[in-house]
C-alpha positions as CSV (number, residue, x, y, z in Angstrom):
1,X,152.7,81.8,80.5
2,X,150.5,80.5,77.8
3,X,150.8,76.9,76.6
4,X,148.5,76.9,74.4
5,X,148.8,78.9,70.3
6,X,150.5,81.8,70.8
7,X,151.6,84.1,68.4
8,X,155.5,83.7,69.3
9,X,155.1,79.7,68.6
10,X,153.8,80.7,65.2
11,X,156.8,82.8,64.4
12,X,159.6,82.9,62.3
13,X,162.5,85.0,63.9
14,X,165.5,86.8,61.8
15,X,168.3,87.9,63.3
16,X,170.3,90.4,62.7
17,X,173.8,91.9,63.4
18,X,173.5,95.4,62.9
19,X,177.2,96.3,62.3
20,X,177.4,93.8,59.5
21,X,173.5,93.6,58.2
22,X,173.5,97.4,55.9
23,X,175.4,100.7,56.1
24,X,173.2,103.7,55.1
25,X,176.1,106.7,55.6
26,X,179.4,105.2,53.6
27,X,181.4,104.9,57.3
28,X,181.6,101.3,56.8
29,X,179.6,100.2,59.6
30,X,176.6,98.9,59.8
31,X,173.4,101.0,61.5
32,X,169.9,101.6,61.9
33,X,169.1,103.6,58.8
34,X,170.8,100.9,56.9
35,X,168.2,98.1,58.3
36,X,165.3,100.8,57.5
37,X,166.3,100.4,53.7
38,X,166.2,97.1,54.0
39,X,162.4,96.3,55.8
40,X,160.9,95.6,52.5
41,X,163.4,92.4,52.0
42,X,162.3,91.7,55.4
43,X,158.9,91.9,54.8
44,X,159.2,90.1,51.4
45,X,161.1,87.3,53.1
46,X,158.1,86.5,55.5
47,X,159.8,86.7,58.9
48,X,157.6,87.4,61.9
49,X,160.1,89.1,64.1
50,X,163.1,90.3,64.1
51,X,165.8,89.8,67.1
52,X,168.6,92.9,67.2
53,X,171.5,92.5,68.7
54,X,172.8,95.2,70.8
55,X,172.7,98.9,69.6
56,X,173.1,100.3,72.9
57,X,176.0,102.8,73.8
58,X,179.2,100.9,74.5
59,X,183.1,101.0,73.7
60,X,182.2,98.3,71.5
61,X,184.9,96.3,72.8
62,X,182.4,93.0,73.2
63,X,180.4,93.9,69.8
64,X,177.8,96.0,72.2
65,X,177.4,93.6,74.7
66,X,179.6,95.7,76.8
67,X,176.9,98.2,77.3
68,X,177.5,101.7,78.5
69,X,174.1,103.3,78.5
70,X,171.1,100.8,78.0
71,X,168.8,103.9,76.9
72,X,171.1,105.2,74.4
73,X,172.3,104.1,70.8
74,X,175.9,104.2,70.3
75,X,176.7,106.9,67.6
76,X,177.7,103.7,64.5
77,X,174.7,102.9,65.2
78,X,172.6,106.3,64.8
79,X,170.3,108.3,67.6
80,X,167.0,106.5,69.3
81,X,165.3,108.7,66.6
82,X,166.2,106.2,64.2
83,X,165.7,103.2,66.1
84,X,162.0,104.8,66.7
85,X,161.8,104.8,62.7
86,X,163.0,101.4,62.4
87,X,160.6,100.6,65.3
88,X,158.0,101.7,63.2
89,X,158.9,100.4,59.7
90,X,158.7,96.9,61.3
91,X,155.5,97.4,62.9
92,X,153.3,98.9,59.7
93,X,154.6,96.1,58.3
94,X,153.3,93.5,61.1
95,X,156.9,92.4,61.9
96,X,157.6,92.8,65.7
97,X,160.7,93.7,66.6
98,X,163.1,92.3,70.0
99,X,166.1,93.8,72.0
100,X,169.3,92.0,72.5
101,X,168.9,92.5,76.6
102,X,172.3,92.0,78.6
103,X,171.8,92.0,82.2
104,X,174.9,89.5,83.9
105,X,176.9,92.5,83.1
106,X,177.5,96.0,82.3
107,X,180.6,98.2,80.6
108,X,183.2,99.5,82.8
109,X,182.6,102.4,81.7
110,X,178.9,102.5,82.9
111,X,178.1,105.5,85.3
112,X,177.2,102.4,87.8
113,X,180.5,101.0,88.1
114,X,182.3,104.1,87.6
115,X,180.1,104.9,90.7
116,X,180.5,101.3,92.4
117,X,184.2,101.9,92.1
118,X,184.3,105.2,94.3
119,X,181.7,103.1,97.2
120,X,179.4,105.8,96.3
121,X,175.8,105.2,97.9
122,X,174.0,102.4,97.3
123,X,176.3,101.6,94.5
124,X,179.1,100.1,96.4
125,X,177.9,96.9,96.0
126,X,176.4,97.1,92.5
127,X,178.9,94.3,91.3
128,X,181.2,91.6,92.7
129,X,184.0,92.9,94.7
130,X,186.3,91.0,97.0
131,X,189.2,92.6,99.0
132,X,192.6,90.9,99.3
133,X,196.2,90.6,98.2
134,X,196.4,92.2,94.7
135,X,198.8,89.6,93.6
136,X,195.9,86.5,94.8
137,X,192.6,86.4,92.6
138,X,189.7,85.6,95.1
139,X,189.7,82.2,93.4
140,X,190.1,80.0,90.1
141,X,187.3,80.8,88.0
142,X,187.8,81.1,84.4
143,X,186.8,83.7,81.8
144,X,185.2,82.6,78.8
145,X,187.3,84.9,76.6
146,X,190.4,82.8,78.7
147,X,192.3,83.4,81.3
148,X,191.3,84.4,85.4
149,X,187.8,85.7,85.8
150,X,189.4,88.7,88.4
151,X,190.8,91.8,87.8
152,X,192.2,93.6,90.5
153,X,191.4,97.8,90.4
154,X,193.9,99.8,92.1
155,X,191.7,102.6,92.5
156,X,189.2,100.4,94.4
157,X,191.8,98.1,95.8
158,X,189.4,95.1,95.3
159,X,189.2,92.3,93.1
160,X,186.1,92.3,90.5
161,X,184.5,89.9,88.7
162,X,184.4,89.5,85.2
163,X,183.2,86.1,83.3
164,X,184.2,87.9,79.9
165,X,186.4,90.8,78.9
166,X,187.7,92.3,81.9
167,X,185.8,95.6,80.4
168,X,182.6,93.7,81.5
169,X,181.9,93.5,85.2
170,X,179.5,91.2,86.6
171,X,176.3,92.7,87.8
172,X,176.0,91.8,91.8
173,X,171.9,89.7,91.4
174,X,171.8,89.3,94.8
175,X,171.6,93.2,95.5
176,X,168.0,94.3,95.7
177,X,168.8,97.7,94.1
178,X,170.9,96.0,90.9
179,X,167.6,94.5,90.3
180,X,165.1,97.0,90.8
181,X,167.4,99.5,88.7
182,X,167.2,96.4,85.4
183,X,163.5,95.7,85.8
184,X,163.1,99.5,85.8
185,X,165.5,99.7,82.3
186,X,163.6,96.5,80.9
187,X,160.1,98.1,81.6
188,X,161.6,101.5,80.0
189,X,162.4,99.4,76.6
190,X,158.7,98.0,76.6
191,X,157.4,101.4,76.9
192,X,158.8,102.1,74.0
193,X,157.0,99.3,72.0
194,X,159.8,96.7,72.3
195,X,157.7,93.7,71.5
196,X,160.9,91.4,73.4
197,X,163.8,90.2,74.5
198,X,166.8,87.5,73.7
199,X,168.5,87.8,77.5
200,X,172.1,87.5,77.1
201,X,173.5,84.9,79.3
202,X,170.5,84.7,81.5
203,X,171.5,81.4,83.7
204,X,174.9,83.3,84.7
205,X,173.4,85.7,86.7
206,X,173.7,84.3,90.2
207,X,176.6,83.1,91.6
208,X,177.6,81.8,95.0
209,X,178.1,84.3,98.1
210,X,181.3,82.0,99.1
211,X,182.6,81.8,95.6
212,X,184.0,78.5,96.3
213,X,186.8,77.1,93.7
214,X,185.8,75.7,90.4
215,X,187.1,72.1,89.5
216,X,190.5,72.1,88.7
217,X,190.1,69.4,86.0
218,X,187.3,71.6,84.4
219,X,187.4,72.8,80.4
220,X,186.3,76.0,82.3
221,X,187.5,76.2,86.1
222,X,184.2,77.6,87.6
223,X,181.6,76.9,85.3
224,X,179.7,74.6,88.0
225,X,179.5,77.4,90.4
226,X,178.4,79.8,88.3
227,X,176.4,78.1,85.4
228,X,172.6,78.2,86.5
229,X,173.9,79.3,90.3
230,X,172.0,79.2,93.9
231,X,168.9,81.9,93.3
232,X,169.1,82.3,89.4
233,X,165.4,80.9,89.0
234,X,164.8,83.4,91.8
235,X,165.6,85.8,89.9
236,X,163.9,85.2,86.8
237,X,160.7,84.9,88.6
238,X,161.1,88.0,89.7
239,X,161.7,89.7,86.5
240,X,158.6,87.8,84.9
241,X,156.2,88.6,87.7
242,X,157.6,92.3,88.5
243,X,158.0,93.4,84.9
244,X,157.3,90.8,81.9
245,X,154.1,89.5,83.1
246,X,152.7,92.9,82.5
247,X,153.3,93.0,79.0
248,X,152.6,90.4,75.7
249,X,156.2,90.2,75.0
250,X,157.8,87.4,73.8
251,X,161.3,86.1,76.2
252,X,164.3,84.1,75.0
253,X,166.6,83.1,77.2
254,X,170.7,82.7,76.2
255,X,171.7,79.4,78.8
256,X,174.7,77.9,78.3
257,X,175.4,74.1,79.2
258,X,171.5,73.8,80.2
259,X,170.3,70.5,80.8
260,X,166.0,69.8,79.6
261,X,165.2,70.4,83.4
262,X,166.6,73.3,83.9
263,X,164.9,74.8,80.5
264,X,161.6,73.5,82.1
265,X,162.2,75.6,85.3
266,X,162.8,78.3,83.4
267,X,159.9,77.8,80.9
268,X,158.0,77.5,84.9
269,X,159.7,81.0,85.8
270,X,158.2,82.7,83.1
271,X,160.8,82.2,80.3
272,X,158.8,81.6,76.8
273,X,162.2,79.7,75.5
274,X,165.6,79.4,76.2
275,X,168.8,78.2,73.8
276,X,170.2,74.8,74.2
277,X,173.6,74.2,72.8
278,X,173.8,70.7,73.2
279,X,173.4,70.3,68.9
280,X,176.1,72.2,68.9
281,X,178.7,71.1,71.0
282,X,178.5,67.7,69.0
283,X,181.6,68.6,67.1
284,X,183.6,70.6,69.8
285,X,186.9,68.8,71.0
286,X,188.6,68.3,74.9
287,X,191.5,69.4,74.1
288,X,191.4,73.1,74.0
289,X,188.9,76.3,72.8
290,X,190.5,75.6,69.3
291,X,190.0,71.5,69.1
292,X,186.9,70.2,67.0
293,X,185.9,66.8,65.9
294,X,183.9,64.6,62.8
295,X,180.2,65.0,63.9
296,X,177.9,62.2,63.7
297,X,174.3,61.7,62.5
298,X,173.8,60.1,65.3
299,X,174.9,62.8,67.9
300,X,172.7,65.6,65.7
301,X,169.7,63.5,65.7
302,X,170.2,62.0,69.8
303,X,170.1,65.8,70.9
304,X,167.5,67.4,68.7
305,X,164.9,63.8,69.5
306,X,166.2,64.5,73.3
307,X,164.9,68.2,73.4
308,X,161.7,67.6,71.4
309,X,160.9,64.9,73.4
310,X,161.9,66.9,76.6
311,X,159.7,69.8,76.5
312,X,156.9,68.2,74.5
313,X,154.6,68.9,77.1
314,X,154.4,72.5,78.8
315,X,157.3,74.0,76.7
316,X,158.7,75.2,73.6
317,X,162.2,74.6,71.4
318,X,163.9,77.6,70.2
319,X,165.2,75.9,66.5
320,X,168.6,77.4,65.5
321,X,171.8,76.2,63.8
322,X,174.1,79.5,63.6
323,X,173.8,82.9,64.9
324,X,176.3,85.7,65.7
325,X,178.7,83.7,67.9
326,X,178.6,80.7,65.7
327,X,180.2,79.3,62.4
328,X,177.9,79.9,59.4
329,X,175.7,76.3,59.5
330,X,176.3,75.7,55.7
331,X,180.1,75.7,56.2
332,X,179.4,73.4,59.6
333,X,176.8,71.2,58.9
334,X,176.2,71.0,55.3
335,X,179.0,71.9,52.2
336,X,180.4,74.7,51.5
337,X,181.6,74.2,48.1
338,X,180.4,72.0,45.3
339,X,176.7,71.2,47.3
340,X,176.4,74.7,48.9
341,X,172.8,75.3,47.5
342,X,171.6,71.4,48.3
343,X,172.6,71.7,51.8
344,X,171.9,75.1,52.7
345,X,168.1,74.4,51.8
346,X,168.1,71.2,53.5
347,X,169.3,72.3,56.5
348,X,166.3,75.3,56.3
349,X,164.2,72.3,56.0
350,X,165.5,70.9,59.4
351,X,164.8,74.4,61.1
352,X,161.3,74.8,59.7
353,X,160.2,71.4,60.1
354,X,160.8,70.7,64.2
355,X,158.7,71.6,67.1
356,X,159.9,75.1,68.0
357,X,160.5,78.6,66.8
358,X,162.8,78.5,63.9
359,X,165.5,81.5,63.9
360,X,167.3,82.6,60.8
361,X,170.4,84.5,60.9
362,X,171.3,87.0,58.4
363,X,172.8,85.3,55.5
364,X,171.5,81.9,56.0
365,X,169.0,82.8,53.9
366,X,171.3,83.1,50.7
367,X,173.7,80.2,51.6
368,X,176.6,82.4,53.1
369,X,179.8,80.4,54.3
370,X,182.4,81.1,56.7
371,X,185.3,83.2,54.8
372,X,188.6,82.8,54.8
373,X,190.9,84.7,57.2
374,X,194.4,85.5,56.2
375,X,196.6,86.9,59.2
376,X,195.3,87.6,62.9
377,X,195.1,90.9,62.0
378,X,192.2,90.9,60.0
379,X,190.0,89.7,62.7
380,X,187.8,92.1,64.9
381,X,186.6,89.5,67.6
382,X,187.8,90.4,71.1
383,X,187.2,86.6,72.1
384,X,189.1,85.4,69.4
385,X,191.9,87.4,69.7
386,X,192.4,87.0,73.4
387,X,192.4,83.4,73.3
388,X,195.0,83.2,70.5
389,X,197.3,85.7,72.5
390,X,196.8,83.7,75.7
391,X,197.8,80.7,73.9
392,X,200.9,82.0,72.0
393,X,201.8,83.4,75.2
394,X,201.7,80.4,77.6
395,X,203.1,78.6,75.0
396,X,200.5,76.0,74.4
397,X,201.3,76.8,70.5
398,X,204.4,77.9,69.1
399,X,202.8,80.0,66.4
400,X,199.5,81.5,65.1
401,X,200.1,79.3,61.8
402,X,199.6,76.0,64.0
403,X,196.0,77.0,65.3
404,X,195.0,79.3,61.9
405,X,192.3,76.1,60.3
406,X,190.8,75.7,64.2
407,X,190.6,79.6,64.3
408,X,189.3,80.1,61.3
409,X,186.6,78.0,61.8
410,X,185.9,78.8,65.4
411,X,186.1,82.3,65.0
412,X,183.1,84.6,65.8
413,X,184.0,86.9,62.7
414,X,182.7,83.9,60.9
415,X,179.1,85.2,61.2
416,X,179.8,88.9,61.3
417,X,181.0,89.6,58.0
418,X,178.9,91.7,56.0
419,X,175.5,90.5,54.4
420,X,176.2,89.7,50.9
421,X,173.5,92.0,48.8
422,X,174.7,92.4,45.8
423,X,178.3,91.7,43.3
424,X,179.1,95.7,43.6
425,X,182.2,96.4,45.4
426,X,181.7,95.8,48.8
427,X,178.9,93.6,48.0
428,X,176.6,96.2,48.6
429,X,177.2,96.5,52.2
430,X,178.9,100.0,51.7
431,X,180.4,102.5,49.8
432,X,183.1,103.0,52.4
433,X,185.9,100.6,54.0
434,X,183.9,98.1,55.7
435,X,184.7,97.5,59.4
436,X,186.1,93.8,59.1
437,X,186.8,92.3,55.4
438,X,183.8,90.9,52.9
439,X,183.6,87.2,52.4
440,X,185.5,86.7,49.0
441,X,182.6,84.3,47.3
442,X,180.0,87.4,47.0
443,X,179.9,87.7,43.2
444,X,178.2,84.1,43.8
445,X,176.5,84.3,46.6
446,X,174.3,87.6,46.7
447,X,170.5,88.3,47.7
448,X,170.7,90.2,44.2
449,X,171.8,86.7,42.2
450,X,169.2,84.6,44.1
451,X,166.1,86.8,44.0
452,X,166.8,86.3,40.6
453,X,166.8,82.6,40.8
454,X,163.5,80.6,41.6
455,X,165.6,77.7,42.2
456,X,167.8,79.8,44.9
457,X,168.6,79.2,48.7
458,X,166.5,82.2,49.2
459,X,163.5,81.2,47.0
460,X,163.4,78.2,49.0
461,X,163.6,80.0,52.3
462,X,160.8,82.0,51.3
463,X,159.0,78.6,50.4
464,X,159.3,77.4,53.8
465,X,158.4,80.5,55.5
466,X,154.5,80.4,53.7
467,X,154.6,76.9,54.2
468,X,155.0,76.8,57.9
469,X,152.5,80.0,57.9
470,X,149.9,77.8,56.4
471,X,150.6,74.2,57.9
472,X,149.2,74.2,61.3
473,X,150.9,70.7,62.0
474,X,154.6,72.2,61.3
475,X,154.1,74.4,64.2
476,X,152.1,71.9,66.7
477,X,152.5,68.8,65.3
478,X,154.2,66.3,68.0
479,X,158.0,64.8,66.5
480,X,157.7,61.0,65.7
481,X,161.6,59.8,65.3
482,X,162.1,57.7,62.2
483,X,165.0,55.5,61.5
484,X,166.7,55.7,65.0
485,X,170.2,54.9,63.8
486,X,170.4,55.4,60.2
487,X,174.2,57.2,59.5
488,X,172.6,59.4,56.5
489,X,169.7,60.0,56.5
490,X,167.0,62.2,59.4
491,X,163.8,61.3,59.6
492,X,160.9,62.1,61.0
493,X,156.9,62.5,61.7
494,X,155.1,65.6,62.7
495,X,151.6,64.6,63.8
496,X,148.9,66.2,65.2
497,X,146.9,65.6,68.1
498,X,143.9,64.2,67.1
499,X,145.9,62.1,64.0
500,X,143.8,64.2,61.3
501,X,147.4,65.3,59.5
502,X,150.6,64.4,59.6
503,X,154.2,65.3,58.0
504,X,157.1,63.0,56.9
505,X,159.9,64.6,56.8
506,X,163.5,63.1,55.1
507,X,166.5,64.7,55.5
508,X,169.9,63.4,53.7
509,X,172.6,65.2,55.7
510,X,175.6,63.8,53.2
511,X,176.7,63.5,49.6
512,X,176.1,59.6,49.3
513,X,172.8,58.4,47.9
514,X,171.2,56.5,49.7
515,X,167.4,54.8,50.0
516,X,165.2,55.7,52.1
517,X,162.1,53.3,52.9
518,X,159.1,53.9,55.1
519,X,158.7,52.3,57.9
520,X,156.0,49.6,57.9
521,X,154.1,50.7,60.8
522,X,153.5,54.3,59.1
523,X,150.0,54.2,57.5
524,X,148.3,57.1,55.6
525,X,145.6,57.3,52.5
526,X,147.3,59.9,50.3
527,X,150.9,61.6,50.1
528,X,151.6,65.4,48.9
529,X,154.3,66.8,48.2
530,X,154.7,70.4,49.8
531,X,158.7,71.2,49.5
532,X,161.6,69.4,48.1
533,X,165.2,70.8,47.6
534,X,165.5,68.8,44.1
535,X,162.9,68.6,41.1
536,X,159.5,67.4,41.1
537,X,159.0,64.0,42.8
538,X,155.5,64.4,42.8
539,X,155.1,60.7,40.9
540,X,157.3,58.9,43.3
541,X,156.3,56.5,45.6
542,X,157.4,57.2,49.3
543,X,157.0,53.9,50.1
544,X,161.5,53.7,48.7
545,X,163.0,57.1,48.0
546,X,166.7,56.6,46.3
547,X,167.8,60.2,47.9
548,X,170.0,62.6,45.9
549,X,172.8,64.5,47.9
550,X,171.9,66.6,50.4
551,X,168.0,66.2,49.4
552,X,165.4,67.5,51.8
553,X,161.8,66.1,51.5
554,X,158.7,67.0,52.9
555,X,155.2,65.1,52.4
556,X,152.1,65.7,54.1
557,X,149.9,62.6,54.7
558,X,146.3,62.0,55.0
């Protein structure tokens, strides 16, 4: 693995949910030709790569990541054909293109646990079965979609594993031929010109042989034994040296609850970068999957200095606020309503501006917010509604209505409604019934509207995106903390090495106003302005800044 300028460092990733991203055939849904149409938006946006989430074959009942054939695309979606042509739309365009991998587990419905059910061959053992009384689960563990982590099969009469949906079995790591048969499906997708993976829940994949009980006290009974288990950087290894080393593909790594030495290992196991969530757990409540709490400057800033810091030296940040499984980051961290522009740029600004590879999900781009959900019925997330149902049904609530603001907010669907294009019907996404409903704001908030707008969200993405291209010491620069405890206002340095260039970045994540004032020990010759989400400061001092709402500031200094 190369510590040194790579191309992946340089990057700017964009995400993208297929079933909600464009629909080319009126079904409603979502699909490959529909991202084809839309390469040039890509292109004139300035990403580097873009990160698909699954297309694969599935019963969809996970959004895809219940796969049932990882060399097939699942009809919505179109035929490999197209995902060839997409494939190659990215690529004459010099945008590389990365697979959602899922390897911790597999669709029920895949041939190998159809097979692993029957004990046929060297299936039998393919995933984790324990024998025993039907009426006993093999032990406490928790789902994370709620409820016990076991199902028993009749037709096996064994108890399997499952740390999601009960439709998605737990691969079995520690079986020699469950591995060889991945790295063999891994290598297949590289073959093709896959320039990468985002591996799906990639420190779950090794668990205990004893599968001992989880603490009882636990938010998630389990999670210790199975979060970053016995031979997990084992296993990694082994996929880096058997299959990724081969290749210049770029890896990302999906690890929950991982701690900075832990992402160093796997940065040592071959690992490019992994996802911390530890920014994002900062307004998550004890009290339940639905509890959240006021979030703090203070605990944003603490664990974002706390991973720069961390893998400064030998590593590399993955920079992200939302993706597919979170709320929109406008609607969390910034305002929705009357500062929705202000805050969506400055929070770009905080993604573009650390040590690490910024990714963009579909829609941040414009400023898309969460939408409002009416009745349970109009959401399509699996985990969502699970979790309400087991909770209406132990009785921890009395009704949906008592949880509806914490669902709303929590829900996955947040992030999966359909990209805004346009203020046609349908926003643009299709000329059919979409598959789950279109946030209401879209006459507002439209790529149509804002390409339109020099002053948009977009416009200032775009901004960002050259700037970073073209400003060596956004990419490498080391991250000075400013102002350690200040309740408004992030701040920080980006300096290079050998103290030639340096970046002051100012961040006010509120609505008050306050001042910000340099600190004394800062020294340059000159200031530039390169970005600012308000008019032109270019006359100001930076010595005292009296900050506007939401204002994001950039200066380089010599």
């Amino acid at each position: 693995m190369n510590d040194g300028r790579t191309w992946w460092k340089e990057a700017v990733v964009y995400q993208i949910y297929p079933r909600s991203f464009h629909n080319a055939n009126d079904d409603g849904i979502g699909d490959l030709r529909g991202i084809s149409e839309k390469v040039d938006y890509l292109d004139d946006l300035g990403v580097d790569v873009v990160w698909l989430c699954p297309v694969y074959d599935s019963p969809l009942v996970d959004g895809g990541y219940d796969v049932r054939d990882y060399r097939a695309i699942h009809d919505d979606y179109g035929t490999m054909a197209d995902w060839e042509t997409l494939r190659d739309d990215l690529h004459a365009r010099d945008i590389r293109l990365i697979m959602d991998m899922v390897t911790n587990h597999t669709s029920d419905e895949h041939e190998w646990f159809r097979k692993s059910r029957r004990k046929a061959g060297k299936y039998r053992d393919y995933y984790w079965w324990v024998d025993g009384d039907p009426d006993r689960p093999p032990n406490n563990w928790e789902s994370f979609f709620g409820g016990p982590a076991w199902s028993y099969d009749e037709r096996r009469e064994a108890w399997y594993l499952h740390l999601f949906d009960e439709k998605q079995p737990d691969l079995n790591w520690r079986n020699p031929d469950v591995r060889e048969s991945l790295f063999e499906m891994v290598r297949w997708w590289i073959e093709k010109d896959c320039d990468g993976f985002r591996f799906d829940v990639i420190n779950l994949i090794s668990k205990p042989p004893d599968l001992p009980d989880g603490d009882p006290d636990s938010t998630q009974r389990g999670k210790e034994q199975f979060i970053n288990g016995p031979r997990v950087h084992e296993y990694v290894r082994e996929l880096h040296d058997r299959v990724l080393d081969d290749y210049d593909v770029v890896t990302v790594g999906e690890t929950s609850d991982v701690t900075i030495d832990e992402a160093l290992r796997f940065h040592e196991d071959g690992l490019d970068m992994v996802f911390s969530f530890q920014h994002l757990h900062i307004d998550k409540g004890d009290r339940g999957p639905w509890d959240f709490d006021d979030w703090t400057l203070d605990e944003l800033r603490d664990a974002t200095a706390r991973w720069q810091r961390g893998l400064e030296d030998g590593a590399w940040n993955s920079i992200f606020l939302g993706n597919h499984d979170q709320p929109r980051l406008v609607s969390r961290f910034g305002d929705d309503e009357e500062y929705r522009a202000e805050s969506a740029k400055m929070l770009a600004t905080y993604l573009f501006t650390l040590r690490g590879t910024p990714f963009v999900y579909q829609g941040d781009e414009i400023g898309m917010t969460n939408p409002t959900f009416r009745r349970l019925d109009e959401y399509r997330d699996e985990a969502t509604i699970q979790k309400v149902m087991l909770a209406l049904q132990t009785g921890d609530v009395s009704t949906f209505d008592k949880i509806r603001d914490a669902v709303d907010f929590w829900s996955r669907d947040n992030a999966r409604t359909p990209m805004q294009w346009s203020d046609d019907e349908n926003a643009g996404f299709t000329d059919g019934e979409p598959w789950i409903k279109v946030n209401e704001n879209f006459p507002e908030v439209n790529v149509e509207r804002e390409q339109g707008d020099e002053d948009s969200v977009l416009n200032y993405y775009r901004r960002l995106v050259v700037l970073r291209h073209s400003t060596p010491v956004m990419v490498y620069g080391r991250y000075v903390q400013l102002l350690e405890d200040h309740p408004e206002i992030y701040a920080y340095l980006r300096t290079l090495n050998d103290g030639s260039e340096q970046l002051l970045v100012v961040l006010n994540f509120f609505d008050g106003e306050p001042t910000f004032r340099l600190p004394d020990d800062v020294t340059y010759d000159r200031s530039e302005k390169l970005v600012g989400n308000y008019g032109d400061r270019t006359g100001d001092s930076i010595a005292e800044i009296d900050l506007h709402p939401y204002e994001a500031l950039v200066y380089r200094l010599e």
